[in-house]
C-alpha positions as CSV (number, residue, x, y, z in Angstrom):
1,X,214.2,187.9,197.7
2,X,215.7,189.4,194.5
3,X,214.3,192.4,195.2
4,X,216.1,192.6,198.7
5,X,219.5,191.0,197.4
6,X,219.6,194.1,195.3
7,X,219.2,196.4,197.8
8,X,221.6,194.9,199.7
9,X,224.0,195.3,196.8
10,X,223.4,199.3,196.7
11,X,224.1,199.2,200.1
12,X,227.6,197.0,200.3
13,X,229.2,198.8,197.0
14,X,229.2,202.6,198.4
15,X,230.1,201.1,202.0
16,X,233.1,199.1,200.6
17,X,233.8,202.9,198.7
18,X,233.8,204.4,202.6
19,X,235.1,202.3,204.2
20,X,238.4,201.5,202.2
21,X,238.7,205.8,202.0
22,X,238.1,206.0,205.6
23,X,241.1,203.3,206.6
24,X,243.5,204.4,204.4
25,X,243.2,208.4,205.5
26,X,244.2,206.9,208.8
27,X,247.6,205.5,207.2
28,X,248.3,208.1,205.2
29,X,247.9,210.6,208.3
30,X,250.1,208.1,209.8
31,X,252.7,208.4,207.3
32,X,252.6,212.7,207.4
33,X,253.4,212.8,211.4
34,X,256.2,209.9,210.8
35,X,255.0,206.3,210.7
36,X,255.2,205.0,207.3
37,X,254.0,201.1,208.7
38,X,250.7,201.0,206.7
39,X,252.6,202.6,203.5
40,X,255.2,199.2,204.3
41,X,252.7,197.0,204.4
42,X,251.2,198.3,201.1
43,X,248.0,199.2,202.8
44,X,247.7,202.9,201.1
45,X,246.3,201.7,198.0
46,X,242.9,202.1,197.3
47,X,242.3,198.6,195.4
48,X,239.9,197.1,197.7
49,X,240.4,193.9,198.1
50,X,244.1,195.2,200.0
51,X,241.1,196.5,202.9
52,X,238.1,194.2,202.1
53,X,237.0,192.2,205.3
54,X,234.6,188.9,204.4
55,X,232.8,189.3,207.5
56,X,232.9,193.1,208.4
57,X,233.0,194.3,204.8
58,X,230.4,191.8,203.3
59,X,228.7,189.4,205.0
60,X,227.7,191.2,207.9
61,X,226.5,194.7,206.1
62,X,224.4,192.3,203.3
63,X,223.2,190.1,206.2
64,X,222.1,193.7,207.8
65,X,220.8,195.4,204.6
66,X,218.7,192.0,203.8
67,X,216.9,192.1,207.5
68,X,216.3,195.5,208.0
69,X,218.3,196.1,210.7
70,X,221.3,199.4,210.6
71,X,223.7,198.6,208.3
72,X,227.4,198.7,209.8
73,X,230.4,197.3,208.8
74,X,234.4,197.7,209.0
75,X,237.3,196.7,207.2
76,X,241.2,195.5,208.2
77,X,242.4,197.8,210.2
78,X,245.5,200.2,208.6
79,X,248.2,199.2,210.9
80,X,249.5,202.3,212.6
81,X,252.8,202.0,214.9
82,X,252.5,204.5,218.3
83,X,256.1,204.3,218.4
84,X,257.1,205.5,215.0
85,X,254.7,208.8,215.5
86,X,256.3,211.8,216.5
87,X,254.1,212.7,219.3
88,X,252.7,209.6,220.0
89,X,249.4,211.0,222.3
90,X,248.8,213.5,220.3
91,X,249.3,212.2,216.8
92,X,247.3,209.1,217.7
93,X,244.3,211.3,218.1
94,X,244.8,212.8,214.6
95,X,245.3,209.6,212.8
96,X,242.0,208.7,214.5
97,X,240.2,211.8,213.6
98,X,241.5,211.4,209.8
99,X,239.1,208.6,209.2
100,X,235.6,209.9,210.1
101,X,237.4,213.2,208.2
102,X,237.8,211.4,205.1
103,X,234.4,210.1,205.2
104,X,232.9,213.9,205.6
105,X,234.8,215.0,202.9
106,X,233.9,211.9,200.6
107,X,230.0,213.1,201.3
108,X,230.8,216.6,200.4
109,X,232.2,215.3,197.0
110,X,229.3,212.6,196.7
111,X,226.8,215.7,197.6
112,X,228.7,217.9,194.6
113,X,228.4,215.1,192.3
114,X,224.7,214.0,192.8
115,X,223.7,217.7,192.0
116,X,224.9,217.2,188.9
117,X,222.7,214.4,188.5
118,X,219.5,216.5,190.2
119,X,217.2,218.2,187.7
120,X,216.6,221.7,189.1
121,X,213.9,223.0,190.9
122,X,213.5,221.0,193.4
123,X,212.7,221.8,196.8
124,X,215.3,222.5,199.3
125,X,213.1,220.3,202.0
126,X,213.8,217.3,200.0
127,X,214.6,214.4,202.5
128,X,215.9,210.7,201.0
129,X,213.3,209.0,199.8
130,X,212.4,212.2,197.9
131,X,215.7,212.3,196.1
132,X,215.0,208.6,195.4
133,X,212.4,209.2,193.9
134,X,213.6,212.3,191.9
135,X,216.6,210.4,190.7
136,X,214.6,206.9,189.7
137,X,212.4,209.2,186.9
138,X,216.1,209.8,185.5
139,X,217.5,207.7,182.4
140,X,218.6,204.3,183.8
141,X,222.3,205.1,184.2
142,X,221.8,208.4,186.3
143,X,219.3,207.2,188.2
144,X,221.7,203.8,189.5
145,X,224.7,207.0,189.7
146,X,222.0,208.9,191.6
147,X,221.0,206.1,194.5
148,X,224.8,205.4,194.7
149,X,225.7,209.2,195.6
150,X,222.6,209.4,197.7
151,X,223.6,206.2,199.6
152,X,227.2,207.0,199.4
153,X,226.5,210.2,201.6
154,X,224.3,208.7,203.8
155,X,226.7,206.0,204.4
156,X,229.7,208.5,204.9
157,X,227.9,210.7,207.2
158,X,227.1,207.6,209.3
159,X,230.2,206.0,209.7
160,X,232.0,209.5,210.8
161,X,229.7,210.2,213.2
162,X,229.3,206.3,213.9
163,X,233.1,206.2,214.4
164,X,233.7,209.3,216.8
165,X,231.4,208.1,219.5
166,X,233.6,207.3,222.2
167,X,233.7,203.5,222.3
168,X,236.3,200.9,221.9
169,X,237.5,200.2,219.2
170,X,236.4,203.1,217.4
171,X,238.1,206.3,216.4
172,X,236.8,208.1,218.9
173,X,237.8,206.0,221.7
174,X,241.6,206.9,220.6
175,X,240.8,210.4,220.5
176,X,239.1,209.9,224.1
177,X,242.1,208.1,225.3
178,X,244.0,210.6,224.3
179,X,242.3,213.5,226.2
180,X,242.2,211.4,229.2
181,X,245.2,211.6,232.1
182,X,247.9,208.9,231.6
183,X,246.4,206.5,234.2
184,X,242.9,206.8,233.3
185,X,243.8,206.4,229.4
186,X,245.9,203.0,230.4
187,X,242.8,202.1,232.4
188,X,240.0,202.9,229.2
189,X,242.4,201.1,226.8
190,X,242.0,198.0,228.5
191,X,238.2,198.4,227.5
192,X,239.3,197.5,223.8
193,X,239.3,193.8,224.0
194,X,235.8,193.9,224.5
195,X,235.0,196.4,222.3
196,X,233.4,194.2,219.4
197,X,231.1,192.0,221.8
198,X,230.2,195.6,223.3
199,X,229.4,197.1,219.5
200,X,227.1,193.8,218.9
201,X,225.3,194.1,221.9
202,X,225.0,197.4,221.8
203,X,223.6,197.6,218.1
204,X,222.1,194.3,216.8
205,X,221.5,192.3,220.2
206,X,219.8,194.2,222.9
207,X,217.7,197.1,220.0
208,X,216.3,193.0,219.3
209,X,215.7,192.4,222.4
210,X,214.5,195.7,223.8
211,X,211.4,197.4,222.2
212,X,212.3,201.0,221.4
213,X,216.6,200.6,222.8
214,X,218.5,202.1,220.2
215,X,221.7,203.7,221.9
216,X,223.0,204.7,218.5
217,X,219.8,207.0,217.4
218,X,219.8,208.5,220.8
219,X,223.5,209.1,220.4
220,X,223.8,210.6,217.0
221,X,220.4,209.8,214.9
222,X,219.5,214.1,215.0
223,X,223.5,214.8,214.3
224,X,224.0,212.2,211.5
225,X,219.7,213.6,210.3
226,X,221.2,217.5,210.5
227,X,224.9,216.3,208.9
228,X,222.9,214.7,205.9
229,X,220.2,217.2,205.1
230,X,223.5,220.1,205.1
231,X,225.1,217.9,202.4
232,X,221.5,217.7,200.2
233,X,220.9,221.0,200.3
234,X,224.7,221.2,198.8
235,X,223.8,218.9,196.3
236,X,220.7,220.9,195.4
237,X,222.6,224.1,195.5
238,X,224.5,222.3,192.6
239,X,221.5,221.0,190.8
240,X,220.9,225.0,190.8
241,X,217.8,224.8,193.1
């Protein structure tokens, strides 16, 4: 049990990191195409606990982490104002799009950093575990830096991807919405008050249920697979592999 309580600890510190990164890109987009709401509301800082969700940030992602199931999680939502935007449709889309963004350009930084960490000479077909591995023979500080990064890019890669597939309430649903004509966009938004009974059932509930369901690696499990292996072999381009 302390074994897996740990685990789950690796997992909820670098997904706190994303996710707090990923909501305040969305107010600070906000604020460059003219609503300055989340700035208002004080929700551009990057202290934490300003973002931190009990349930979505924490107990669901340990909960997750300790079962073996995918680990997802979200945090308060940055509060953006339509209205105050300048172009409402189209700026909506690119405060959406600045989340999942943030979180690709968070990897890429993770990626630079963990090659600093990497010996050299490793080989450029290294997948996760191997880096694990590579980065646990490290002295006790690198190697906790090293599963941090490597989880942190993981994690980053995921919830970009995770967050542009095209259902309510994610990021990509806005962007969807939209793309869509006016009548068909009022008529998808309307799908957002189900949209966290959908995400359940969709992820946790019917994969249970359902031998061999899982929606989410059919959707973007090669994508989010390529996206990570591009951002090691950065990392080992670093290390100077």
């Amino acid at each position: 049990m302390t074994d897996k309580i740990i685990e789950a600890a690796f997992w909820i510190v670098p997904l706190v990191f994303a996710i707090v990164f990923h909501e305040v890109a969305h107010g600070l987009m906000a604020r460059a195409l003219g609503d300055k709401t989340a700035q208002e509301m004080k929700r551009l800082s990057l202290n934490p606990l300003r973002h931190v969700d009990l349930i979505g940030t924490v107990a669901l992602p340990g909960f997750l982490a300790l079962a073996g199931l995918p680990v997802f999680g979200w945090a308060k939502p940055v509060p953006v104002n339509g209205r105050r935007l300048r172009n409402p449709r189209r700026d909506m889309m690119l405060v959406a799009a600045a989340g999942p963004g943030s979180n690709l350009i968070m990897a890429g930084l993770a990626a630079s950093c963990l090659g600093l960490v990497l010996p050299s000479g490793m080989p450029q077909n290294i997948g996760t575990q191997g880096l694990l591995d590579a980065v646990q023979t490290l002295g006790p500080a690198s190697a906790i830096a090293g599963i941090l990064l490597v989880l942190f890019i993981r994690i980053n890669v995921f919830l970009a991807l995770f967050n542009l597939l095209p259902i309510p309430p994610f990021d990509g649903s806005h962007i969807l919405e939209g793309l869509l004509p006016d009548s068909a966009a009022r008529s998808y938004a309307n799908l957002r008050k189900y949209g966290f009974l959908l995400v359940l059932v969709l992820i946790v509930v019917l994969p249970q249920l359902v031998p061999g369901f899982d929606p989410i690696g059919i959707l973007i499990g090669h994508p989010v697979d390529w996206a990570i292996g591009q951002y090691y072999h950065l990392a080992l381009t670093v290390a100077g592999t």
